[in-house]
C-alpha positions in Angstrom: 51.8 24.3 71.1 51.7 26.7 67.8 49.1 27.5 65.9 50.2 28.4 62.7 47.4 29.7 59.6 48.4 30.6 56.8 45.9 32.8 54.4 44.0 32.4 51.3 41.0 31.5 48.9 40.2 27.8 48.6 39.4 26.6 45.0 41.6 26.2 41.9 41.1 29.6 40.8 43.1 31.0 43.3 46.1 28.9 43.1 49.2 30.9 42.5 47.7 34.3 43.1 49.5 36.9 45.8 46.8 36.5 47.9 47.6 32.6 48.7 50.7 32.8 49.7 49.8 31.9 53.4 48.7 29.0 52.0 52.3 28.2 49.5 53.9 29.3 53.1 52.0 26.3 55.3 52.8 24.0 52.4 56.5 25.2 52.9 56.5 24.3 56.6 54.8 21.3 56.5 57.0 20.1 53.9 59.7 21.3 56.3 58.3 18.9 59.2 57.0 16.1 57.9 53.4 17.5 58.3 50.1 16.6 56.1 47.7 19.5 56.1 44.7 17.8 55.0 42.5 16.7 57.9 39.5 18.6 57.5 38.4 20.4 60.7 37.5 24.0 62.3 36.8 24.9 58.8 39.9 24.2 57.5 42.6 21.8 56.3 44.7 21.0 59.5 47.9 18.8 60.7 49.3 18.3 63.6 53.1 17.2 64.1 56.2 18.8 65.7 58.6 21.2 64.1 61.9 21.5 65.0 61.1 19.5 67.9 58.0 22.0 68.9 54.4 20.8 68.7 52.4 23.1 65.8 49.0 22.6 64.3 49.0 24.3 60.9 45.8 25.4 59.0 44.5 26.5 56.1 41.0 27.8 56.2 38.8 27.2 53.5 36.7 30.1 54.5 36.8 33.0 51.8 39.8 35.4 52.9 37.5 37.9 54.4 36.1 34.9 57.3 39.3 33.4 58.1 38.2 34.6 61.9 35.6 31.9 61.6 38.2 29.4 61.2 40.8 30.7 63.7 37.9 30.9 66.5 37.2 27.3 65.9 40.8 26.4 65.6 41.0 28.3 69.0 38.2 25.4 70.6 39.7 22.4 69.0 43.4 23.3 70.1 42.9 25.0 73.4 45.9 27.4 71.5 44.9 30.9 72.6 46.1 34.4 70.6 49.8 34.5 72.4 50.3 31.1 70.3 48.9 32.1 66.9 51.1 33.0 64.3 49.6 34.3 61.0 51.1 34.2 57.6 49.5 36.2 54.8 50.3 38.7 51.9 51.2 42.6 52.2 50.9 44.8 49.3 53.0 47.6 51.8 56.6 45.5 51.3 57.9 44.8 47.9 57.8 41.2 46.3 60.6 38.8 47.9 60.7 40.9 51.5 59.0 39.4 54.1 58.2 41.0 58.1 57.7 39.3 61.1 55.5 41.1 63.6 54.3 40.6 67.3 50.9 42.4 67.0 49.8 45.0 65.0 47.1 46.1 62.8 44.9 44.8 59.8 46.4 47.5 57.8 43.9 46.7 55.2 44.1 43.0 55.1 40.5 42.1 55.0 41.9 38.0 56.0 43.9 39.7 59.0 41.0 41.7 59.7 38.4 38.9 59.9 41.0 37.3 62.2 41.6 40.3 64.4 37.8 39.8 65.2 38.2 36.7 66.5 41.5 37.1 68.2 42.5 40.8 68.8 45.8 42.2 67.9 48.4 40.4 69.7 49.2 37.4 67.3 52.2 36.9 65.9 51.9 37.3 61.3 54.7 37.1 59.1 53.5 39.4 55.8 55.2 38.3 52.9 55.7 41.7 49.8 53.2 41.4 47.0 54.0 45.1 46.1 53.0 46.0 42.7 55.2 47.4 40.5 52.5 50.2 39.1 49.8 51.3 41.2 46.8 49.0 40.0 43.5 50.2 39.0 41.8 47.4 41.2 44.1 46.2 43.9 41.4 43.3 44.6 41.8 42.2 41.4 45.6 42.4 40.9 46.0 40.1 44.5 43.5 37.6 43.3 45.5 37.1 39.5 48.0 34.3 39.0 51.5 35.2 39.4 53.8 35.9 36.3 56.2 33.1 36.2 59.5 35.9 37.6 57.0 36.3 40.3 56.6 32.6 41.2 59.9 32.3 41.8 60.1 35.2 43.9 57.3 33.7 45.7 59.2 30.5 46.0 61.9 32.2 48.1 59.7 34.0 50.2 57.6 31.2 51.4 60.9 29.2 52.4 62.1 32.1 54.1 58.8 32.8 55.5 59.0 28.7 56.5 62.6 29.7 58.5 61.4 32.7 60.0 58.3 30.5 61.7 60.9 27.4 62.7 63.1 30.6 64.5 59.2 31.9 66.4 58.8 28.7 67.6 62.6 27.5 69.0 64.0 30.7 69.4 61.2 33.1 69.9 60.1 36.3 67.8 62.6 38.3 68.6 65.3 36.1 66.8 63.1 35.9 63.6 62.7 39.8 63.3 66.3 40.5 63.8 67.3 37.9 60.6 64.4 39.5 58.6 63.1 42.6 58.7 65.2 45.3 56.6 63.4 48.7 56.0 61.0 48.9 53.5 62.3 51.4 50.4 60.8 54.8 50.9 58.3 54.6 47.5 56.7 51.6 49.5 55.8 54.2 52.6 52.0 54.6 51.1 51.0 51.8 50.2 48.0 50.2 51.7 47.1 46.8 53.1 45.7 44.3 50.9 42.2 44.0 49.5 39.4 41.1 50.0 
């Protein structure tokens, strides 16, 4: 079995915003398998169902962002899933909007969600970081994640989650490798120093 989490605030307020989109991305999938994410349990919203065929148990933590480890630790107990089958889908303010990159392990890089979860589950877990680079360098980079998206940006966002939704089917029926072949492209030089996302 998977365990797939995607990132994100719960509450109304941070509907639409960049720093959701692990959350538009779980909707994707589930809407992909057939899946209801809305049991509540392990601190989150949770279904379980097959996809593609392959058992998965997708969450969405209704922590704040920066205690999504809470969640994935007690996702860990109720699933008996262990880090090897996490996968972890959240923003990146490093790749511009509409790119998205599958990774085996890695880094925070900033991500105070993907931080919180590194505490709980170290570094080898499989993300897919969808772009939420901003076009100007913002003067409060917390602020610009957690404000609704522009309605170009939406739809932007509306690719990306389906292709983040294709690149998670591939993870789980072909394996990672598959998935990072069909998606990652390298990131435009400007984008080289950007930082991870904020809270």
């Amino acid at each position: 079995m998977k365990l797939i989490v995607g990132l994100g605030n719960p509450g109304r307020e941070y509907e639409l915003t960049p720093h959701n989109l692990g959350f538009l991305a779980i909707d994707a999938i589930a809407a992909k398998a057939g899946i209801r994410v809305t049991r509540p349990e392990a601190k989150s919203y949770v279904g379980v169902g097959k996809l593609a065929g392959e058992e998965v148990t997708l969450a969405k933590p209704q922590t704040m962002m920066n205690l999504s480890g809470l969640a994935v630790r007690d996702l860990f107990e109720r699933t008996a899933c262990e880090p090897q089958d996490l996968i972890v889908l959240s923003d990146e303010v490093a790749l511009p909007w509409g790119m998205i990159r599958v990774n085996e392990r890695g880094s925070a890089g900033g991500h105070n969600g993907l931080k919180s979860v590194i505490s709980a589950a170290g570094q080898d877990f499989m993300r897919v970081r969808m772009g939420v680079r901003p076009e100007f360098a913002p003067g409060d980079l917390a602020a610009y994640v957690l404000c609704k998206m522009s309605k170009d940006k939406v739809e932007i966002a509306g690719q990306m989650v389906s292709d983040a939704a294709e690149a998670v089917e591939i993870m789980v029926t072909e394996g990672i490798g598959k998935a990072m072949a069909k998606f990652n492209r390298r990131v435009p030089a400007e984008g080289a120093e950007a930082e991870g996302s904020a809270e």
